[in-house]
Residue frames as a rotation matrix with the C-alpha (Angstrom) as fourth column:
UNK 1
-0.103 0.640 -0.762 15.23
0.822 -0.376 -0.427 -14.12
-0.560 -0.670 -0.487 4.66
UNK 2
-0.532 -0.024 -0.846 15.84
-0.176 -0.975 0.139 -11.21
-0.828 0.222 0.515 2.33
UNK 3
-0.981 0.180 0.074 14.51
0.135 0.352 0.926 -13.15
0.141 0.918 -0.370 -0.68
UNK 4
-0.341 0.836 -0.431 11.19
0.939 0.330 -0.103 -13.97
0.056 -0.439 -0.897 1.30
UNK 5
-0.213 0.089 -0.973 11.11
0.425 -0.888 -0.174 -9.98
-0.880 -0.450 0.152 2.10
UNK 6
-0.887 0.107 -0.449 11.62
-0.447 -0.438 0.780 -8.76
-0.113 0.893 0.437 -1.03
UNK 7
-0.518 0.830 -0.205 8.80
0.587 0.520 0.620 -11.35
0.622 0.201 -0.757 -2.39
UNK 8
-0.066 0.839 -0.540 6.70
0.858 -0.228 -0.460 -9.96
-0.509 -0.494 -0.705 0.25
UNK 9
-0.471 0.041 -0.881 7.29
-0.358 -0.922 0.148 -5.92
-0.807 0.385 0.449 -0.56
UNK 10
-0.853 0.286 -0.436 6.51
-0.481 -0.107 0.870 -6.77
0.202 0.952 0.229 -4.27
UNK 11
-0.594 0.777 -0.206 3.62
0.757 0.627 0.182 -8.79
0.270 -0.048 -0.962 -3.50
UNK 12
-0.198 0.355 -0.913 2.25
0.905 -0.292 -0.310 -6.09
-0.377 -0.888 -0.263 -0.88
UNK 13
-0.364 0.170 -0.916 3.02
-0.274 -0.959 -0.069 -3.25
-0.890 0.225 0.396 -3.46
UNK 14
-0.658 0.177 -0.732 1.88
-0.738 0.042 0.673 -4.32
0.150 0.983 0.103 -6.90
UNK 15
-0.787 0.460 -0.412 -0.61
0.080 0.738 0.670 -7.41
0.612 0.494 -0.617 -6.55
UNK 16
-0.839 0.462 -0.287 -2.66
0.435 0.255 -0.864 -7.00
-0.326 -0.850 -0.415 -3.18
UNK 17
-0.285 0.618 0.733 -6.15
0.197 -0.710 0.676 -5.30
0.938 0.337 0.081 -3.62
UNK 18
-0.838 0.182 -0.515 -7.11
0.490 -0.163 -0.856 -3.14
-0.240 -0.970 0.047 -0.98
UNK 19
0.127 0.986 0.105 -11.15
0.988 -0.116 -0.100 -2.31
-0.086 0.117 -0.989 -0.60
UNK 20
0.259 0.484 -0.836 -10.59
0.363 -0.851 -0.380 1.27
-0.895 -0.205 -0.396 0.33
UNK 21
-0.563 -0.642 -0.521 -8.60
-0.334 -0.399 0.854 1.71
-0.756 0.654 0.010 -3.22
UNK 22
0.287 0.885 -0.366 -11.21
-0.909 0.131 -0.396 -0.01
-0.302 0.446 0.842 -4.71
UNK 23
0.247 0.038 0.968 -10.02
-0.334 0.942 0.048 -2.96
-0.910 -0.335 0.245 -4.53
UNK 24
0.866 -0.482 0.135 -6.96
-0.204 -0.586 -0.784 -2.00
0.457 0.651 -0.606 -6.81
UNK 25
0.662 -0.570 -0.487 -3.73
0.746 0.439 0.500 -2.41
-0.072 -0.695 0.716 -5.94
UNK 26
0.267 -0.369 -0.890 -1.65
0.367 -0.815 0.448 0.27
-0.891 -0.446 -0.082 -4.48
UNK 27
-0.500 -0.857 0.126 0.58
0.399 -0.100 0.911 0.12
-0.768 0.506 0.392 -7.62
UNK 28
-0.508 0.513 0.692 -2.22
0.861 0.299 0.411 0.12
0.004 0.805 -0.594 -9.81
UNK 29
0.546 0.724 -0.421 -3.69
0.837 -0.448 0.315 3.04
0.039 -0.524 -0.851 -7.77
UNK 30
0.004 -0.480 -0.877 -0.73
-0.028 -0.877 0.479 5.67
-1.000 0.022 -0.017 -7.67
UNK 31
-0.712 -0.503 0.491 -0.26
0.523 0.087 0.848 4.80
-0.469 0.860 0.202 -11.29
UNK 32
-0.092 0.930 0.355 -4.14
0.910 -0.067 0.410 5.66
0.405 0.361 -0.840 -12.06
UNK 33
0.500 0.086 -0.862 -3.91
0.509 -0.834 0.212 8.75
-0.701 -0.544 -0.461 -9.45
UNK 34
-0.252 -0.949 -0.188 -0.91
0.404 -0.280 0.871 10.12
-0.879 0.143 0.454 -12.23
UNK 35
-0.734 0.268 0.624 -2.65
0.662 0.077 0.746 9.36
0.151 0.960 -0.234 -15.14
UNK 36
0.368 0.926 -0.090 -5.53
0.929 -0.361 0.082 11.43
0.043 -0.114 -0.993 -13.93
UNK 37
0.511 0.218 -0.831 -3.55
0.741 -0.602 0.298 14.37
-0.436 -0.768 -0.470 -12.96
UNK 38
-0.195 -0.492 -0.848 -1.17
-0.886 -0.284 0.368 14.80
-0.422 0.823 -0.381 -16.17
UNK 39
0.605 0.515 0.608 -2.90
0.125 0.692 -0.711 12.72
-0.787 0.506 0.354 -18.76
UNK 40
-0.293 -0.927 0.235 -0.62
0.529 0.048 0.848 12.04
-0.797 0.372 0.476 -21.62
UNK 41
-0.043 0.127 0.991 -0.50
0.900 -0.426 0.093 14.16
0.434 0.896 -0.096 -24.83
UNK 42
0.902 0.229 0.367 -1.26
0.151 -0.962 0.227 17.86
0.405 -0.149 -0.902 -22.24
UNK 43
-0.154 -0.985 -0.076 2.06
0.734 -0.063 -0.676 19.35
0.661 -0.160 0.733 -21.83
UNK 44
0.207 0.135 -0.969 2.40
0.939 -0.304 0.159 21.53
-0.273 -0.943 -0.190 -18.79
């Protein structure tokens, strides 16, 4: 039962696409939200 769980969680966070994210997955989406907000190479 934990195996199956896990599997889900990772499935649910990193592969799903969800429309309102554009149809993106979450993971793919906080990762893109980061990159947008401190782009690499601009030091703070």
């Amino acid at each position: 039962v934990q195996l199956a769980t896990l599997n889900w969680v990772d499935w649910f966070n990193k592969k799903r696409v969800h429309s309102a994210l554009g149809y993106v997955s979450p993971f793919e989406f906080e990762a893109m939200y980061y990159d947008k907000i401190n782009p690499l190479g601009q030091v703070a």
